[in-house]
C-alpha positions as a printed NumPy array, in Angstrom:
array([[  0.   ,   0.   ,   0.   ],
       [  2.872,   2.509,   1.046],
       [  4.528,   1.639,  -2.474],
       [  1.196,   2.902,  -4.55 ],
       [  1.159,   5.802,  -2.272],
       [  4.43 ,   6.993,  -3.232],
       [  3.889,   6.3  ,  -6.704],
       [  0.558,   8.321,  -6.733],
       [  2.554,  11.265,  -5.125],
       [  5.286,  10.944,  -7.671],
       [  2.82 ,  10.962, -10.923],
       [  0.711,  13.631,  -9.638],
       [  4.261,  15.463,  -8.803],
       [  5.015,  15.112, -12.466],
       [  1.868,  15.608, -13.948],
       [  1.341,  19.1  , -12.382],
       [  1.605,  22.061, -14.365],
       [  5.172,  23.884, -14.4  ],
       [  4.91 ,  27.615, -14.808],
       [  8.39 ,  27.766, -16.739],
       [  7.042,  25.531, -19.679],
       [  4.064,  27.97 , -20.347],
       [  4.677,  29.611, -24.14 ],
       [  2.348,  32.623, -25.147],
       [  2.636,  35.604, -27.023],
       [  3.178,  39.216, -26.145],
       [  0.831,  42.042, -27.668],
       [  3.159,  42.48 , -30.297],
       [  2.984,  39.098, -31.395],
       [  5.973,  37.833, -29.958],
       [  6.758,  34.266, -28.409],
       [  7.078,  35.259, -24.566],
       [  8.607,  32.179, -22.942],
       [  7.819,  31.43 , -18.715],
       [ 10.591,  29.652, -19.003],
       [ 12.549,  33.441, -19.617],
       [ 11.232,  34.928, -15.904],
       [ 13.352,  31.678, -13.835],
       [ 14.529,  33.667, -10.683],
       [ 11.779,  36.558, -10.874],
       [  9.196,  37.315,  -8.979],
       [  6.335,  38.132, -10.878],
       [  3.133,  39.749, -10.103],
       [  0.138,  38.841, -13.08 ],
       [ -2.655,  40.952, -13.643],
       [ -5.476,  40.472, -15.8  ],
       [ -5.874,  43.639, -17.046],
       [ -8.571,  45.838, -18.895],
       [ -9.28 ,  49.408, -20.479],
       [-12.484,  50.405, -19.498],
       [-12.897,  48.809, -16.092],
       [-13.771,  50.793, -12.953],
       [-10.089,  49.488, -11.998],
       [ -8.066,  50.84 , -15.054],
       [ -6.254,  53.357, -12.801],
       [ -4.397,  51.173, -11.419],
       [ -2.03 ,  49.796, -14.5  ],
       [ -0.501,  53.365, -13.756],
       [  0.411,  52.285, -10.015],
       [  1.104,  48.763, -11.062],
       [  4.029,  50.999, -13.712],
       [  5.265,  52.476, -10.356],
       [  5.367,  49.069,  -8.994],
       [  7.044,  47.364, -11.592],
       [  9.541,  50.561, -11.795],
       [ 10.294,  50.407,  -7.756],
       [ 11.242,  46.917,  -7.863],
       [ 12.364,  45.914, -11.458],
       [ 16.24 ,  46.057, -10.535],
       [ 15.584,  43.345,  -7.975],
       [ 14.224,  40.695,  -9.957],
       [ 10.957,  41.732, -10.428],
       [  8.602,  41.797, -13.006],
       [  4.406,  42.784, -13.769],
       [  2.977,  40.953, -16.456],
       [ -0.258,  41.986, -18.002],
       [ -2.9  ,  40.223, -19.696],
       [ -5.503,  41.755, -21.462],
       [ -8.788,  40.023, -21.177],
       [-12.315,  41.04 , -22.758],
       [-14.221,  38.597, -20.455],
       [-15.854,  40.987, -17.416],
       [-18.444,  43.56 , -19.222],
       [-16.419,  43.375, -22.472],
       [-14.195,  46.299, -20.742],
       [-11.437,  45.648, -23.265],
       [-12.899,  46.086, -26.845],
       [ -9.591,  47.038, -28.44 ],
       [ -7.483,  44.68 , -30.452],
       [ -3.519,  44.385, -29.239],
       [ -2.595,  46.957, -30.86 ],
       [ -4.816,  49.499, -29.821],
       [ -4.342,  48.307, -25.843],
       [ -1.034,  48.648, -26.14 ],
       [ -1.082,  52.207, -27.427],
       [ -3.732,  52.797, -25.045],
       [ -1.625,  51.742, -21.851],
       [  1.275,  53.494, -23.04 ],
       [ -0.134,  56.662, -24.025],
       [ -2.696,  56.856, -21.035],
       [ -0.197,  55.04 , -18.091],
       [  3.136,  54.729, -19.879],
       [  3.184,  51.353, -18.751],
       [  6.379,  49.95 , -19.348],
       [  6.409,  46.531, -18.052],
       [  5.517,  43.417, -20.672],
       [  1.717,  42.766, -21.554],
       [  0.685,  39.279, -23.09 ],
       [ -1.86 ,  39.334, -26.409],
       [ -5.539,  39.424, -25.246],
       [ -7.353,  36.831, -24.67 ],
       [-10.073,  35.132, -22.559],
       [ -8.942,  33.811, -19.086],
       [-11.661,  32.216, -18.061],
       [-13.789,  28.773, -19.731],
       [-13.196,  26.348, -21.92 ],
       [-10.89 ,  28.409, -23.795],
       [ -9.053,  29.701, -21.129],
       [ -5.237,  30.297, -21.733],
       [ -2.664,  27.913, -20.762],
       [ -1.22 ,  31.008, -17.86 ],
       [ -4.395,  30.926, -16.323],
       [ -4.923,  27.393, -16.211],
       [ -1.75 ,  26.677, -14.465],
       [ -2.42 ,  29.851, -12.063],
       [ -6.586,  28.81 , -11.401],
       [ -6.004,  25.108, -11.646],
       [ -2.596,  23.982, -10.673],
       [ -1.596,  26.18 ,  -8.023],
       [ -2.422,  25.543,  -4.175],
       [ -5.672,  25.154,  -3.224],
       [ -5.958,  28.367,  -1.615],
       [ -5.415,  30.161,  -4.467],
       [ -7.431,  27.971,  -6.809],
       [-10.901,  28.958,  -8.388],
       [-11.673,  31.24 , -11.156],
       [-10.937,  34.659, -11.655],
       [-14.125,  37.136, -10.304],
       [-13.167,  40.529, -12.053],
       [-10.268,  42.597, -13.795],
       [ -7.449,  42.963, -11.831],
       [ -7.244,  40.444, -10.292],
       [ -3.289,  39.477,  -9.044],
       [ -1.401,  36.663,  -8.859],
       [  2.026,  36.355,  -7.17 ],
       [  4.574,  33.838,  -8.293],
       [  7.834,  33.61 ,  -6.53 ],
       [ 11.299,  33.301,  -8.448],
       [ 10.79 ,  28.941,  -8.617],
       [  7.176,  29.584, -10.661],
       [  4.974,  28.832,  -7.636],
       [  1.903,  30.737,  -6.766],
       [  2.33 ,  32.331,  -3.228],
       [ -0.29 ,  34.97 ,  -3.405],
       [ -3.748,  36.116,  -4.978],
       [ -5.432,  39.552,  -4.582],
       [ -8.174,  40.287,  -5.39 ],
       [ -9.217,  43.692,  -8.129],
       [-10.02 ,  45.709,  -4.659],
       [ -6.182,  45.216,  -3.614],
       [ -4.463,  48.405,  -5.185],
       [ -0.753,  47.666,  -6.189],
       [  0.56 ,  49.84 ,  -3.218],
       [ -1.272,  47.855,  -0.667],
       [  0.847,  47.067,   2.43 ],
       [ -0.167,  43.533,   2.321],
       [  1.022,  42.7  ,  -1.092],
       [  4.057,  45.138,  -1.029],
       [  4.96 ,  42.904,   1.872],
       [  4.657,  39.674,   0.342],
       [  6.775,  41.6  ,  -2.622],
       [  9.909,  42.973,  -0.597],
       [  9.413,  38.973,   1.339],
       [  9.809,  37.272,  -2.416],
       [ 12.534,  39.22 ,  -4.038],
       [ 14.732,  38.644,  -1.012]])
């Protein structure tokens, strides 16, 4: 019995997602490899143009500008899938962040987060991390923090501005 125990850990072990062997693309079409951010800490955000939220991809710029020198990095996704608050294609989100927030950390192409077509990121990040931060996304802005060996070790939730104590905490605590 102990034997099929141990074997059961191991295959579930191996079977279970690995953040660094996640492949998308970036709004501009790129490959952007997981697999590249080994030994950051990253902070994802599903993020949107015409959402009550919006304001903060210009705090989430400070954010990313504060810490960037110390291994850290914020990684937007666009997503149409709460009210249809992104309408624009990549192109036009991308000029829209950088011409409304100067956002200058990476953003992923948009696409839907959430379903049966949900992207692979989200899967891993909804699906595969620990059960306490498991379960689909509710709204825009929604944040996930992964520490520098790809593991989930935090999720806010769209009310949790990026200057919150708590998760500035659990930010200085990761890059360390």
């Amino acid at each position: 019995m102990r034997y099929f125990v141990v074997l059961f850990l191991f295959i579930q072990t191996a079977l279970a997602a690995d953040f660094y062997a996640i492949k998308d693309k970036s709004i501009k079409g790129e490959e952007f490899k997981m697999a590249d951010l080994k030994g950051k800490t990253v902070l994802i955000v599903n993020i949107a143009s015409q959402c009550g939220f919006t304001g903060q991809l210009d705090d989430l710029d400070s954010l990313y500008r504060k810490y960037k020198d110390k291994n850290f990095l914020v990684l937007g996704v666009p997503t149409n899938d709460f009210g249809g608050q992104t309408p624009e294609d990549d192109k036009a989100m991308l000029e829209f962040c950088q011409k409304n927030y100067n956002v200058s950390y990476p953003i992923l192409t948009k696409r839907t987060i959430k379903g049966k077509e949900k992207r692979e990121l989200y899967k891993f990040l909804t699906e595969s991390s620990g059960k306490d931060f498991q379960g689909d996304v509710g709204w825009n802005f929604e944040k996930f923090l992964v520490s520098k060996d790809g593991k989930v070790i935090g999720r806010f939730s769209s009310y949790t501005k990026p200057d919150d104590g708590d998760l500035v905490k659990k930010i200085e605590s990761a890059i360390k």
